[in-house]
LUMDOKE-792638 format. One record per residue (C-alpha): residue in one letter; y negated, x, z. Coordinates in steps of 0.001 Angstrom, whole numbers, padded with zeros to 6 digits, always signed. Example, Ala and Ser with C-alpha at 12.3 -4.5 7.8 and 13.67 -1.06 7.14 Angstrom:
BEGIN
a+004500+012300+007800s+001060+013670+007140
END
This chain:
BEGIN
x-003361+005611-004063x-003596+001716-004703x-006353+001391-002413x-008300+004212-003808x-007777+002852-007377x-009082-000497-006486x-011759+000736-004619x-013161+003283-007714x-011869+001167-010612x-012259-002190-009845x-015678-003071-011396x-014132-001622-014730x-010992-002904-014964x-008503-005504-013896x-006569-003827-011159x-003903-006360-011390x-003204-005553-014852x-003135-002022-015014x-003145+000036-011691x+000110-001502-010387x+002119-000488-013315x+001097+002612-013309x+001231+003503-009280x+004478+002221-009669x+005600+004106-012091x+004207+007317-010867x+005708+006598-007398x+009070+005634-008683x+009269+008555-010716x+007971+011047-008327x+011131+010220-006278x+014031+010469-009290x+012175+013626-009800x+013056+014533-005930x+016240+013586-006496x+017941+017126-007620x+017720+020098-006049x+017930+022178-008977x+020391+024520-007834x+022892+027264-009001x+024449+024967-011653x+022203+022775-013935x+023425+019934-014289x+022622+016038-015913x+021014+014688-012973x+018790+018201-012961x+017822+016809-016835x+016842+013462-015339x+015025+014721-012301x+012930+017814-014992x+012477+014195-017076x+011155+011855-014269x+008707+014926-012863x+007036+014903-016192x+006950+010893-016178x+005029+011766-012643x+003006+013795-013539x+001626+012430-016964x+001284+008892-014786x-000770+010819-012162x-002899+012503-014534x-004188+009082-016175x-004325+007497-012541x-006299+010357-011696x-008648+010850-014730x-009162+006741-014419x-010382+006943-011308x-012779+009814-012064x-014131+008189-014643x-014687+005172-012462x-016457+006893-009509x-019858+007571-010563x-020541+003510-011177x-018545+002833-007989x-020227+000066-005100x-020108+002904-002241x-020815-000127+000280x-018265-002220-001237x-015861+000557-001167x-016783+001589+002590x-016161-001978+003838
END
């Protein structure tokens, strides 16, 4: 995902700044979200896991629309090194 980002987005914006924080946090919350198995009994960690999964998600969706935006300027020769 990092490489991808820097690859689309890097003529825009300063992937040191931004695209870290982000990845991170979508990664890192991706995996509290895996965390629970949501079983018979809900439970607090179940609340934490539902919590972190929407963290995820609304992290991947601005990764995601970032880099779309980003594309159509894109170097395709830098990208393809």
């Amino acid at each position: 995902m990092k490489e991808l980002w820097q690859g689309s987005v890097e003529q825009q914006i300063d992937t040191n700044e931004t695209a870290p924080g982000l990845i991170w946090l979508w990664w890192i919350s991706w995996i509290v979200s895996s965390a629970s198995g949501f079983g018979e009994e809900f439970t607090s960690l179940d609340v934490i896991a539902f919590a972190a999964a929407a963290v995820s998600a609304g992290a991947l969706y601005v990764i995601v629309e970032r880099i779309t935006a980003a594309q159509p300027t894109m170097s395709v020769t830098k990208t393809f090194k």
